[in-house]
C-alpha positions, 0 to 999 in steps of 0.5 A: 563489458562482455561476457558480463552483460549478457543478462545483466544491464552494464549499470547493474554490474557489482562493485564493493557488492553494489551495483555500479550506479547505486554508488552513484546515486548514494553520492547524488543523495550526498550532493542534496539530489533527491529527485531522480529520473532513470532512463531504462532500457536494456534489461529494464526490470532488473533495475525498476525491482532493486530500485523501486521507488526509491524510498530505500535510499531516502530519494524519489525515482521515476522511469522512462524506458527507451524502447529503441536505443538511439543514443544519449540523445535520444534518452534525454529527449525522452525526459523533455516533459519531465523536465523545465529547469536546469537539470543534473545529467549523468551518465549511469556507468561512471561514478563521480563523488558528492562534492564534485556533483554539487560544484556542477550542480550549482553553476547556472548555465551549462557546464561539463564535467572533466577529468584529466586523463593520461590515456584517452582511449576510447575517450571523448575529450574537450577541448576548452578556451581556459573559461568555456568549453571550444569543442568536444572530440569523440574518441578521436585517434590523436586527441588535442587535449588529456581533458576527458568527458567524464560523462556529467552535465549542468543543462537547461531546457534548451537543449530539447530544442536542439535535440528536436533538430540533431540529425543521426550520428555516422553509427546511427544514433543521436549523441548528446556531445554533438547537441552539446556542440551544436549549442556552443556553435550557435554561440551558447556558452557551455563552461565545465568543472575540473572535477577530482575524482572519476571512476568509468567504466569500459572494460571488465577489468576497470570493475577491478580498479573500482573494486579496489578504490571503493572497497576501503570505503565500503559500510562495515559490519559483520553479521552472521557466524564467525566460528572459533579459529577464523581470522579476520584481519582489517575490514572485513563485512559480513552480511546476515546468514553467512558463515565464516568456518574455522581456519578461514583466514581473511584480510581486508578490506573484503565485503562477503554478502549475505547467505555465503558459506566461507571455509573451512581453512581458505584464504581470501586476501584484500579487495575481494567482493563476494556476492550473495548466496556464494561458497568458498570451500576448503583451501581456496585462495581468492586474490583481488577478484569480484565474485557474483551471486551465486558462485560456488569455488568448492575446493582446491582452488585459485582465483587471482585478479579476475571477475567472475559471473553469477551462477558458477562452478569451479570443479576442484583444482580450477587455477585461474593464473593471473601472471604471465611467466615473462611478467608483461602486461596482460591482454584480454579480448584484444586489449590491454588491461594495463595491469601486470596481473590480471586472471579472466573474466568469466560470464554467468553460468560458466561450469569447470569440471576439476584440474582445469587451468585458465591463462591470464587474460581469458574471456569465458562466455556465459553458459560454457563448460570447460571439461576436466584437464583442460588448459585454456586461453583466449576467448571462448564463445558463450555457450561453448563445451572445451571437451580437450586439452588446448596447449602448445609444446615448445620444444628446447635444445640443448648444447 
């Protein structure tokens, strides 16, 4: 997920201007959970201080923090003396929905999640007898089955005792999946739920993907001002403080947040979340994209299928090209997207001085300062100054 976590914990990334497991949690809630535990590690205070105690969302939150991150394992032992019945397990960059949670939540002895997948890359899958989960692959190269780990589990107690004994993984950490085998070699029965609907996240562009799945979904309301000769067309949310200026023309779904100045005369087209404290200016167009707290894109400016950090400037002019011009799929950091259109990813703190052009698939490290005129492409380093023009001339012949 980098460059997007470098000062941000992956669970804390927005969708529908949400973080990721909030979403999760109000599904919980749904599911009749109200009591959780959130083991914190990486950047632990920015989820204790949006959270709390939980009182907000109507549920009781408690924290563990994991020094040291050694695994799924290693976070769920450390819950062990909170814990002394079967327990809910989920991982905190996936978002299930309520009833999927409730069906796992009711069975009474050990169960995993699955989701049919078409592509298991990166993947852990299962590997089960029609009744019983048989074994579970890690992100093997040729799975047996399309049967994903889709990272939810019904436990009990007995796992501690098994996660007293587990030795280190090859990477060096202590993985739930091999207790959970290592139960079902002693001859425990582990079963599993075919669950319906799954959203995980690997890469920065399955932020999109959410993005679009979760926005149509998304609380509605518009506070603010909304000055005469804006359109908003579909749902649109505003948040309080926010000004929609004249000419703005907005077709949702679309979330805009709180404090944000939108226009004059830009256009912002469905499954955009715009985060807080944020500025569109004048004939700007933004397509598709995930834009973080405290971003400015003044003017003159395009933003196409791409997920841009907090804290940005886009200098006048900035294009960010989101379609290659032979219309292949689009790669980025070495991987494909999957998509057909696809702009870039651009940490925190990234500054663009005015003409600059970004390529389709471009990663963008935090911190970095992209001078006027350049066209870029790639990745750039966090921290970086592009001080030139990057750009290959391919020369034609004629007949």
């Amino acid at each position: 997920m980098q460059p997007l976590t470098s000062a941000c914990p992956k669970v804390m990334l927005p969708v529908a201007n949400r973080p990721i497991v909030e979403h999760l949690i109000t599904e919980l809630k749904k599911a009749g959970i109200t009591e959780l535990i959130l083991v914190v590690g990486y950047h632990a205070d920015s989820i204790r201080s949006y959270f709390g105690n939980g009182r907000r969302l109507g549920m009781t939150i408690e924290y563990i923090t994991q020094q040291e991150q050694c695994g799924t394992g290693h976070a769920v032992k450390l819950a062990q003396e909170k814990v002394d019945s079967r327990f809910l397990l989920v991982n905190g960059d996936v978002i299930l929905n309520a009833g999927d949670l409730k069906r796992l939540a009711e069975r009474k002895t050990p169960a995993l999640s699955l989701f049919e997948v078409a592509d298991t890359d990166g993947l852990g899958v299962v590997e089960t007898d029609g009744a019983g989960v048989v074994r579970i692959h890690e992100k093997t190269p040729s799975p047996p089955t399309h049967l994903a780990n889709a990272g939810a589990y019904l436990l009990t107690p007995d796992i501690f005792s098994v996660l007293d004994a587990l030795p280190r993984s090859p990477r060096g950490e202590y993985e739930l999946p091999d207790a959970i085998q290592t139960l079902i070699d002693r001859g425990t029965r582990v079963e599993y739920v075919r669950i319906n609907w799954w959203l995980n996240f690997t890469h920065p562009w399955d932020l999109l993907t959410a993005n679009e799945e979760l926005l149509p979904r998304a609380m509605t309301g518009r506070k603010g001002v909304i000055e005469t000769g804006a359109v908003l067309r579909g749902k649109v949310t505003t948040g309080k403080g926010t000004i929609i200026r004249s000419g703005s023309y907005i077709i949702g779904p679309v979330a805009i947040g709180e404090n944000c100045d939108i226009g004059p005369n830009c256009f912002i087209r469905p499954a955009t979340a715009i985060g807080d404290e944020c500025r569109i200016g004048a004939s700007v167009e933004v397509k598709n994209s995930i834009i973080m707290n405290g971003t400015k894109i003044p003017h003159l400016s395009y933003v196409g299928d791409s997920v841009i950090g907090p804290d940005c400037n886009l200098g006048a002019g900035t294009k960010i090209a989101n379609l290659r011009l032979d219309e292949a799929g689009v790669s980025a950091g070495g991987a494909s997207t999957g998509r057909r259109k696809f702009g870039a990813i651009i940490g925190g703190g990234v500054h663009t001085g005015v003409n600059v052009s970004i390529s389709p698939g471009t990663i963008i490290g935090s911190n970095s300062h992209i001078w006027p005129d350049a066209l870029i492409g790639g990745e750039i380093p966090p921290g970086s100054t592009v001080l030139e023009r990057r750009e290959r001339w391919v020369r034609s012949s004629r007949r």
